[in-house]
N, C-alpha and C positions, 0 to 999 in steps of 0.2 A: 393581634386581636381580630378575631372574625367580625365583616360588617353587623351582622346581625344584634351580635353583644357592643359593638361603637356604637350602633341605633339605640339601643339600653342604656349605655352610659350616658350618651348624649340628652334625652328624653330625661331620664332622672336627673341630671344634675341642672336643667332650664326650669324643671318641675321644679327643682329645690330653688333652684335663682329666685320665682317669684312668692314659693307661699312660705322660704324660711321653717319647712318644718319636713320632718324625714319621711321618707319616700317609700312606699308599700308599694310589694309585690302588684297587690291586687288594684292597687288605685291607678298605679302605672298600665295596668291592664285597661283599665274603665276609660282612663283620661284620653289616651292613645288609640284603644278599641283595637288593641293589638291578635293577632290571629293565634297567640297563643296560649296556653294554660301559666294561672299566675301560678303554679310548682314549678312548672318549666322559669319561669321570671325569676323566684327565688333561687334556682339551682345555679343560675348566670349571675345573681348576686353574691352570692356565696362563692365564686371563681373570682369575681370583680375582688372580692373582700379578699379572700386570698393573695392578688396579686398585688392588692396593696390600693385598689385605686377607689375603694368602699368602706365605709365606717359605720359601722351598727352601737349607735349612741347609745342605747337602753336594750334591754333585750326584751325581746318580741315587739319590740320597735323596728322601723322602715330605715333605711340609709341613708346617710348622706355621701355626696364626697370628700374625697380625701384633699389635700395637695395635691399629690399625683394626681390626682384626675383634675382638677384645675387647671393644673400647668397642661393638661392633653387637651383640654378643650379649648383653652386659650391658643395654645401653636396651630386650632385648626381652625382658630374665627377667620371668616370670610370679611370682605369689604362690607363698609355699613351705610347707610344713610342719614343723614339728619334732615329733619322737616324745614322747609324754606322759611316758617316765622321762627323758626331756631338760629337758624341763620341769619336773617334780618336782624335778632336781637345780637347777636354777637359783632354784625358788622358797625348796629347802632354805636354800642358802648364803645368801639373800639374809633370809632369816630370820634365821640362828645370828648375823650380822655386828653388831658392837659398836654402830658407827655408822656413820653416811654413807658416808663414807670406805672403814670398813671391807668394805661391801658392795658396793660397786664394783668395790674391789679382789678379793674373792671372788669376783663375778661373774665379773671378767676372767678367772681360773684356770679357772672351769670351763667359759667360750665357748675358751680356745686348748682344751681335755683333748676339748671336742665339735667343733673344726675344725680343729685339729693346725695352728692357725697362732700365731702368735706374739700377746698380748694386751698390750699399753700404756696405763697410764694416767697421765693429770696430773693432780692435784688441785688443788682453787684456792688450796689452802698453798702449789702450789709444788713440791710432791713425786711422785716420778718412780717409778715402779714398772710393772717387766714382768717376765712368765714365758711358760713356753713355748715358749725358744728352743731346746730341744733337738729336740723336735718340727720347728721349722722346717729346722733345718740338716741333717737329715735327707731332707728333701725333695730329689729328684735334681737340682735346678738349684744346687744347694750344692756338687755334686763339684767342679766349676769353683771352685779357690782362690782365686782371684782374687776371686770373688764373696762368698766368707767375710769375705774381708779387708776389701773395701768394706762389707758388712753390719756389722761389727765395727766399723769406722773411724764408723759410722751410730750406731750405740748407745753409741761417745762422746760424741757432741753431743748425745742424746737428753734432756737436761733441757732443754738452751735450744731442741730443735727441739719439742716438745711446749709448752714457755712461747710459742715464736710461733703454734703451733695455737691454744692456748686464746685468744688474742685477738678468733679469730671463733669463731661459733657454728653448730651442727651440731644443730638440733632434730630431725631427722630422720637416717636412716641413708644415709650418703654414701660414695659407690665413687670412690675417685680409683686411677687405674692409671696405668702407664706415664711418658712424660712430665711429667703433672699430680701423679702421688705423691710427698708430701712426704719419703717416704723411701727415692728412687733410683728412674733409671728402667726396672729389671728388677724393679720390686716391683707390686703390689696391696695396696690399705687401702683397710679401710671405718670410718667415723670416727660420733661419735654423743656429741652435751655431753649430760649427764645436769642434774637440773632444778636440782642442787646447784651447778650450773657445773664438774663435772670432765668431763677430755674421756678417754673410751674408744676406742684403736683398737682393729681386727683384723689384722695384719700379714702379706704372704706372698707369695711369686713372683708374678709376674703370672698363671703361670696357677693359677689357684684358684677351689674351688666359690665361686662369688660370691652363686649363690642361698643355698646353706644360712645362707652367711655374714652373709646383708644378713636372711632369716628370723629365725635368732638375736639379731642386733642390733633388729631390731623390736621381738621378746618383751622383749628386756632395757631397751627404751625403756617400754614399760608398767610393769615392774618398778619403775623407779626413777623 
């Protein structure tokens, strides 16, 4: 792919990350103040879409991305930061927590309150614990009922689908999206076994800050 059309792909799909609504030629031109003609923009869309890594939800509607281009942008996120009183909170909770157990579970509560995604964990008793999901279902990809109902129908089985997670291991912080995510494929998870053997997700539509999210999950892998 020519840098030119990566800077296109990239720009529209951050554009989509925060306003949740598809992406026009010409807005991409205005927002960016790009040197080109938004015909020129549509013509790189229409290759985008062609190769699979663009999706035109309505017609004479703007783009979204695809999977494919998720998973592209994800294998090119750079190192991220989190803010020091982000850090302070997680080093608090992980402090005050009783035990093992208990501090994982804290942690979880306050990576969904700093990524408004959904946090799950399994412990190696066996025990199933999440919050956060009001946060999630709030997110605009929730309006669609439909998708509530399958999310919901997902968090019934969530002890036995967390019991098959914990069977393998996740030393490090792992992004499964789309088709690969173990829970639906219009979702995003980033997964991470702690040293105790519990397994930590992050849960949330597919589109989601993945950097801040896979940041925070690092922090909370030295944590624990």
């Amino acid at each position: 792919m020519e840098q030119r059309i990566e800077r296109i792909l990239t720009h529209l799909i951050e554009d989509y990350l925060r306003s949740a609504e598809p992406i026009s030629s010409q807005g991409l031109v205005r927002e960016h103040q790009l040197d080109v003609s938004s015909a020129t923009i549509r013509n790189w869309f229409a290759l985008l879409e062609e190769e699979g890594y663009l999706i035109q939800p309505h017609t004479s509607a703007g783009r979204i991305p695809s999977e494919l281009a998720w998973r592209w942008y994800v294998e090119r996120l750079g190192d991220g930061a989190i803010s020091e009183s982000e850090h302070d909170v997680l080093q608090v909770v992980a402090k005050d927590a009783s035990d093992s157990t208990d501090r994982v579970k804290r942690i979880a509560k306050a990576c969904a309150g700093m990524t408004k995604l959904a946090a799950l964990v399994g412990t190696n008793r066996s025990d199933t614990y999440y919050t956060g999901l009001t946060d999630l279902f709030c997110q605009p990809e929730f309006k669609d009922w439909s998708r509530v109902i399958s999310m919901t129908s997902m968090f019934d089985r969530m002890d036995h689908q967390l019991d098959e997670l914990r069977r393998r291991t996740y030393p490090e912080p792992v992004i499964l999206l789309g088709s690969t995510c173990p829970f639906g494929n219009a979702c995003g998870s980033l997964l991470l076994t702690t040293s105790n053997g519990d397994l930590l997700a992050l849960l949330g539509p597919i589109r989601m800050d993945y950097q801040k999210a896979k940041t925070i999950m690092n922090v909370v892998k030295h944590m624990l």
